[in-house]
N, C-alpha and C positions, 0 to 999 in steps of 0.2 A: 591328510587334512591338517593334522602337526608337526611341525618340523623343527628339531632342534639341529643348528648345524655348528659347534666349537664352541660352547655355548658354557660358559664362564661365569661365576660371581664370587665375589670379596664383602662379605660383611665389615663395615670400617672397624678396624681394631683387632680383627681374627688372623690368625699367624697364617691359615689355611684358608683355599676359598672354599665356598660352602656346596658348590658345582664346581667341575673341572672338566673343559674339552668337552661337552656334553650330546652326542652324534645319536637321535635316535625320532622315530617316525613313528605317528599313531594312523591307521588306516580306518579305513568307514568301517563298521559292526566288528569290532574288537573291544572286547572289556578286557582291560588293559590292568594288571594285579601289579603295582608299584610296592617293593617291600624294601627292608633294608631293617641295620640297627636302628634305635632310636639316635638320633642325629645326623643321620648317612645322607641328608640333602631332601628327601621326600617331599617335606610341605615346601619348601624352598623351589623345587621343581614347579610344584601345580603354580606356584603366586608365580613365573615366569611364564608357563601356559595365561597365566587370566589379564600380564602386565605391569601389575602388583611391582613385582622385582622387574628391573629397574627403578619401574616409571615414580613408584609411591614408597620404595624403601632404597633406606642410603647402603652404597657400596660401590664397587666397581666391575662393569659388567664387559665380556668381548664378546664374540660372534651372534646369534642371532635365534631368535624361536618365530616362526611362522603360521599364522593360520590359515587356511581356502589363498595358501600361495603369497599372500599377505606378513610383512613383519609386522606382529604384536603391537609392536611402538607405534605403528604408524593410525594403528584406529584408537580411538578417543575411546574412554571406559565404556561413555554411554554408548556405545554402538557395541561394544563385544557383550554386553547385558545380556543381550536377546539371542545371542549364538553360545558364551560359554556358561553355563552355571558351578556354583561349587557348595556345599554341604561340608561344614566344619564339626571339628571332632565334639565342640561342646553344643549340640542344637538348641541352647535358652540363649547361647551370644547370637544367635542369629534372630528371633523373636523379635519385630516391635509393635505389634499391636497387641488388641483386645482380646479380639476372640478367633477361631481360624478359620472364618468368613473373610474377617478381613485380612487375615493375613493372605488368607493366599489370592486375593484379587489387589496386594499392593503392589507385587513386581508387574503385572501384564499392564496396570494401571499407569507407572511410571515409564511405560512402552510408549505410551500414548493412542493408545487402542481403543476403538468403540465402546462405548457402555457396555453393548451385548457381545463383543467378544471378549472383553475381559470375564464377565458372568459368563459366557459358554468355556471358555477355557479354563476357568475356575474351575467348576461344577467339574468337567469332564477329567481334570485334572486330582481334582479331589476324591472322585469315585474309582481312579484306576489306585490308591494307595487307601481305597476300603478306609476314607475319611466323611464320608459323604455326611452323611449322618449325624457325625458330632462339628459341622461346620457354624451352631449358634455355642457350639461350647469355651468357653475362656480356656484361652493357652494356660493358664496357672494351673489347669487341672487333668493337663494331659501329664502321659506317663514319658521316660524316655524313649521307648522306644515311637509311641506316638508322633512328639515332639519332632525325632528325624523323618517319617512319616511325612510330618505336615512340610519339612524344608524338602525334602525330594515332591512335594505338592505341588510345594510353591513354583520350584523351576520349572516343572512340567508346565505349569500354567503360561511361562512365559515361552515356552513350546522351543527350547534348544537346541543346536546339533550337538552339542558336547558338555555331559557330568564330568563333573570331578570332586571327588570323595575323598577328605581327609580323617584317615581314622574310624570312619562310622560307626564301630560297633565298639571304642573306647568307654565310654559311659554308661555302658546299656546294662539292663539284670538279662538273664536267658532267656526271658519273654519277650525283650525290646528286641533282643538278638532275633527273634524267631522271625518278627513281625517285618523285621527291617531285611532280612535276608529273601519273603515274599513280597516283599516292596521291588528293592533291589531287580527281583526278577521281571517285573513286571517294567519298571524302567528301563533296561535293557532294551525292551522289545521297540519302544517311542524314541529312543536317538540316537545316533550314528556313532558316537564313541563314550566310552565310559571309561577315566581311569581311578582306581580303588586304592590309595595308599595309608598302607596298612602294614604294619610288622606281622600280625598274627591273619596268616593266609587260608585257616580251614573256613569260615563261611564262606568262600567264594567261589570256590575252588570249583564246587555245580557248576558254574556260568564264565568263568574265569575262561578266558579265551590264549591269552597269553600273560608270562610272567614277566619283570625287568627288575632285574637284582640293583639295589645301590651301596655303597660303601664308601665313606667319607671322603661322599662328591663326587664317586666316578662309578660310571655303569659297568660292574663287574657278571652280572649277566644278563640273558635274555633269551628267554625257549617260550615255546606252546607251551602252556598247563598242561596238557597231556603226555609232554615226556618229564612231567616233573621229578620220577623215580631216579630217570639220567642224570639227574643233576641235585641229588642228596648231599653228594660231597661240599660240594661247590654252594650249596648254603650254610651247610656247616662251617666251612673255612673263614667264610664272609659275616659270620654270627649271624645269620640269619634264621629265627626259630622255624624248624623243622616241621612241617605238618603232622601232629598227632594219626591222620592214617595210617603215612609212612610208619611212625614209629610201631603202629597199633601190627602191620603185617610183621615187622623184624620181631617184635616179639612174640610172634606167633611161631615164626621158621626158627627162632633159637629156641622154642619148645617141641621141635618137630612138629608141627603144624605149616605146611610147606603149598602155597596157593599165591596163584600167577598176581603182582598185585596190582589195584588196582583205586581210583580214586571214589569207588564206593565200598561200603562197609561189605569185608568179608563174610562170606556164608559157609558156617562150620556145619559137618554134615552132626548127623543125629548121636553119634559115640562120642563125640564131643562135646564138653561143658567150660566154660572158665569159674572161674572164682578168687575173691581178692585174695593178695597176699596175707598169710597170718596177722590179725590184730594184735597196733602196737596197745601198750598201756597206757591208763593217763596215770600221769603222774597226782601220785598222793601225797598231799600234806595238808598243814594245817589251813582250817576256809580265810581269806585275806578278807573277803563281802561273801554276805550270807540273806538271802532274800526269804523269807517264807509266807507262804500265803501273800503276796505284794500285787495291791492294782495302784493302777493312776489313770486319774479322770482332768482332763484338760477343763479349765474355766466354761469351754464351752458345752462343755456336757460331753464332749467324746472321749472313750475310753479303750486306747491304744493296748492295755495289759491288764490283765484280769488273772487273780488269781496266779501270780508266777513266785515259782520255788528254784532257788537256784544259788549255787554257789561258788564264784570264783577263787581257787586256790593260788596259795604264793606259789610263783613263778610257775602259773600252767602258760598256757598256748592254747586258746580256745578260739573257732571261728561261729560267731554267729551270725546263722541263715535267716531264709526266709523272704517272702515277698515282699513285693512295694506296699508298704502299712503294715505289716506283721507288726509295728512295735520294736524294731532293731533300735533306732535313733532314740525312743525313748527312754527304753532299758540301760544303754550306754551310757546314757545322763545320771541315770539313778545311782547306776556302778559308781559314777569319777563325782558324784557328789553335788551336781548340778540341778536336780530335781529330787522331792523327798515324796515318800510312798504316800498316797491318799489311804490304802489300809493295807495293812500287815506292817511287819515289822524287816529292816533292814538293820543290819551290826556287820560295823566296818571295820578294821582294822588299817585303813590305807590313809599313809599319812601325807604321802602327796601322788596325786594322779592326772596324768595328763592328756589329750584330747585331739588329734590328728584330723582336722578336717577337710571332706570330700575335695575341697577346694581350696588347699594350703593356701593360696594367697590372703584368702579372706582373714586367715587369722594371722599375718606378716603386722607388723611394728615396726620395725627398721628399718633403716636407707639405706645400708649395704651389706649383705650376705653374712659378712662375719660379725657385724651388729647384733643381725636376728639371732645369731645363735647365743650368745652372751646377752641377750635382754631378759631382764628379769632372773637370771642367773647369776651365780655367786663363783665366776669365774676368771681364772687369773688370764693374760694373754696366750700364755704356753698354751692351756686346754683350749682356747679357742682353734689353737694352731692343731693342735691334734685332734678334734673333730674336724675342719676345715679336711685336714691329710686324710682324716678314714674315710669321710665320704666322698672323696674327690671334688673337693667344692675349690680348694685351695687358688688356683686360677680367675677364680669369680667375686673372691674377697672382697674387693671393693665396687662388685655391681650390685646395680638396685633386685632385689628380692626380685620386685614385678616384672624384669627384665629376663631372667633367666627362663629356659626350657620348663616344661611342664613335669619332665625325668626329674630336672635338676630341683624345682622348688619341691618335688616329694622328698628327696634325699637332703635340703638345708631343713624342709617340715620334721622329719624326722630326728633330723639331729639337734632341734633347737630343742625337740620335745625330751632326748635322751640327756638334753641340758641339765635341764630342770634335776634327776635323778628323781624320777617316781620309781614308788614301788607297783604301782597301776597304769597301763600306758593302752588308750582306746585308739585305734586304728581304722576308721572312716573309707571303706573303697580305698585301700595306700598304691594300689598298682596297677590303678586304671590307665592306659596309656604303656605302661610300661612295656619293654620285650623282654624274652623268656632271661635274658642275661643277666639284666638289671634286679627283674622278680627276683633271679638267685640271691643276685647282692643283696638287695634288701631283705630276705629271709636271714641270710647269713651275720648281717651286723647285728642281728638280735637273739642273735643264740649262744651268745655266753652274756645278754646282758643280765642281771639280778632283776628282775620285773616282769610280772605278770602282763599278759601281750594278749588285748582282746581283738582280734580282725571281723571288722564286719562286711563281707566282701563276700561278692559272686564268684570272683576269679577261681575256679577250681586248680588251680596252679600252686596258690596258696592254701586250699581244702585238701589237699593230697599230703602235704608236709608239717601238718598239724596232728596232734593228740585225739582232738577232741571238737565236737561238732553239735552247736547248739542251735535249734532248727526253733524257729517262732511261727504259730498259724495261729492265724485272727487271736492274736494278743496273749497267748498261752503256748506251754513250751510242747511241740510233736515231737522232739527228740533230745538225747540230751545223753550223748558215750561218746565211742572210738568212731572216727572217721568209716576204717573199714567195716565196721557193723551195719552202715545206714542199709536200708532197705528199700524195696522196687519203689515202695508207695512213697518216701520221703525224697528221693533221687525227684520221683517223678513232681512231684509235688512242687521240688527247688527248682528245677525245669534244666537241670542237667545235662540232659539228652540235648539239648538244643546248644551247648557249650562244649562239649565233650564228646570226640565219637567213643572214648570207650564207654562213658555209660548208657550211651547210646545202643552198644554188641552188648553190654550187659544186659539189658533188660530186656533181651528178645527170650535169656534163659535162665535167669537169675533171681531169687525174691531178697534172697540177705546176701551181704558181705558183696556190695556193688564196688566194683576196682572205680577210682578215678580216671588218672594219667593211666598209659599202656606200660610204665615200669611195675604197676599195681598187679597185671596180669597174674593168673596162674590158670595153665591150660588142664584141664582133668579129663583124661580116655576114660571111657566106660567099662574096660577090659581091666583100668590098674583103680579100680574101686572097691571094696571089697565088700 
């Protein structure tokens, strides 16, 4: 149904093309798992599937991509509307209506379709992603994972043969995750091809039919999902992040726990227990921000935090949890000095603190990369050049902020923020989008920095390599120690299980000391307990 044949592109100005030689075929009922580093061609690929590249972005393109036997080029946008859809990694850039009635009766609409097939293919479209119900309700107040919900709605309604999913599960908390993975499946079933490009391959992996490895622009592989195990190596080499199963069975067989493995969660017999690795300490010193007794009540009478005691020490590492409205966003503010306590008392010590948000761009100033990092800083050209060198920006110096990758404006966010030199540095979802390599980088350039590091992030990636884990329910603190401490009820609570297959095997036998990542493991026999 798609056909890539030598299939070539040159973004104007890149030393490298961003596809090379590109030979690869999607067949009817295949969901099609596109992964790779961050940069390795992915989004670059789908905008060639949908026309996008060439026809509406500059470069230079050779050989050719096909649809139903058809080159791409040759049909007009408006006509590939109603055959391909695509679902992008941020679902509010897709958004332009009211409420999602009308959104999702704009695409069938612009089909030019009957009255009552647009309404019949709404409706029917809307009740297969379990949106029925809230279709009088305002998009401002759906959740993430709703939001991607309602765009796989939407294309349904305009009735496709062919999804294609950039990222989907980039922005979501573990409930968006949950919701969008029985979406997903239910999509499947209504059209003929689905490809999923994604660096992080464990949600799909259920329904995932076949894989296609990328690496800067060339297809380095391509198997069935089901012999994913054959071919661990060969993602490894390719930096391609490893499925957490895989790793979840090696730590099992290098604890003598030895079971044929497989792409569902392993079944330990009864003599068998895990439990996490010894808890690390948090680090003790003196409080930087000290909250006691602290609420905040917004103008309009709602009141996000009630009652909160809590105190950020110099130079910890803390992540703070919790659900959509727990109060994370608020709290943050109150820390970095942005919002003062409606009652209690707060004593700070932080003489300057700074603010990383969800969506670095929003808070860019600058026209070119090494601008932003020197704005408002008191920096000579040298240190610009040696931030530019630490985070590999050095290359982009003179591009606009809003132009670069979504990797890349985390890592100038981060660096314009490590500009500043705070002693306080708040951290907004930093490694949404990210793959497991870059997560490193980033954990890593903040670990000899002098500054307290608050992350407020799902990402259990970065929940694993932290101190300390501060858990928020309905506006007050449910937990508040060492990562490996949390327990069944608070895992489950953060929604874990649905991010995580190890806490996932944890909680079938587990009440305290929940492993995150499977390097967390510790296997315990029955026999060597005493």
């Amino acid at each position: 149904m798609i056909r890539f044949r030598g299939f070539t592109f040159w973004y104007p100005g890149h030393s490298a093309p961003a596809l090379e030689d590109i030979d690869l075929e999607f067949q009817d009922q295949e969901t099609v798992l596109l992964s790779g580093p961050n940069g390795s061609g992915k989004s670059t690929l789908l905008s060639a599937i949908l026309g996008i590249v060439p026809r509406l972005t500059d470069g230079t393109v050779s050989g050719e991509v096909s649809f139903a036997g058809r080159p791409v080029t040759q049909f007009q946008i408006s006509q590939l509307a109603g055959h391909i859809g695509i679902v992008l990694q941020d679902p509010e850039s897709q958004v332009s209506n009211l409420t999602v009635w009308d959104e999702a009766t704009f695409g069938p609409s612009n089909l030019c379709l009957s009255e009552q097939e647009v309404r019949s293919s709404s409706l029917e479209a809307l009740r297969a992603m379990q949106m029925a119900h809230l279709r009088s309700t305002s998009v401002l107040a759906l959740s993430g994972g709703q939001l991607q919900r309602l765009s796989l709605a939407c294309l349904l309604a305009m009735r496709p043969e062919v999804v294609l999913l950039d990222e989907p599960m980039a922005n979501l908390d573990p409930w968006g995750v949950a919701d969008v993975v029985v979406a997903l499946r239910t999509l499947q079933a209504r059209v003929r091809v689905v490809v999923i490009a994604s660096h992080w391959l464990d949600p799909f992996l259920e329904f995932g039919t076949r894989v296609v490895l990328l690496d800067q622009g060339h297809v380095v592989g391509d198997f069935p999902s089901k012999d994913l195990y054959q071919h661990v190596k060969e993602l490894v080499s390719n930096k391609v992040e490893v499925p957490e199963i895989c790793r979840i069975y090696e730590a099992l067989r290098l604890q003598g726990v030895h079971l044929e493995p497989s792409l569902d969660l392993p079944v330990l017999d009864s003599s068998t227990g895990l439990h996490s690795v010894s808890e690390r300490r948090v680090r003790g010193s003196a409080a930087l921000v000290k909250l006691s007794h602290v609420s905040y009540q917004y103008p309009s009478g709602e009141t996000p935090l009630v009652d909160i005691s809590i105190s950020v020490s110099d130079r910890d590492n803390t992540v703070l949890a919790g659900r959509n409205g727990a109060g994370k966003s608020t709290l943050a503010r109150l820390l970095v000095g942005l919002r003062e306590p409606t009652r209690g008392t707060m004593h700070s010590l932080v003489k300057k603190a700074a603010l990383m948000v969800q969506r670095p761009a929003l808070g860019f100033l600058g026209t070119t990369v090494s601008e932003e990092i020197g704005y408002g800083a008191a920096l000579s050209l040298g240190d610009v050049e040696i931030l530019l060198e630490r985070f590999s920006l050095s290359d982009l110096r003179d591009q606009s902020p809003f132009h670069i990758s979504g990797g890349e404006q985390r890592r100038l966010s981060l660096a314009a923020s490590l500009a500043q030199r705070p002693d306080l540095l708040v951290l907004d979802e930093p490694t949404a989008g990210l793959d497991a390599y870059q997560v490193r980088a980033f954990l890593q350039a903040l670990e000899d920095e002098p500054v307290s590091v608050l992350y407020i992030t799902h990402d259990t990636r970065v929940v694993a390599k932290v101190e300390r884990v501060v858990a928020l329910r309905e506006g007050g603190v449910a937990f508040d120690g060492s990562v490996t401490a949390l327990d069944s009820q608070i895992a489950s609570y953060l929604g874990y299980q649905h991010v995580s297959a190890t806490v996932s095997l944890a909680l079938r036998s587990l009440d305290r000391g929940i492993p995150i990542v499977p390097e967390q493991i510790q296997v315990v026999h029955a026999n060597s307990v005493s």
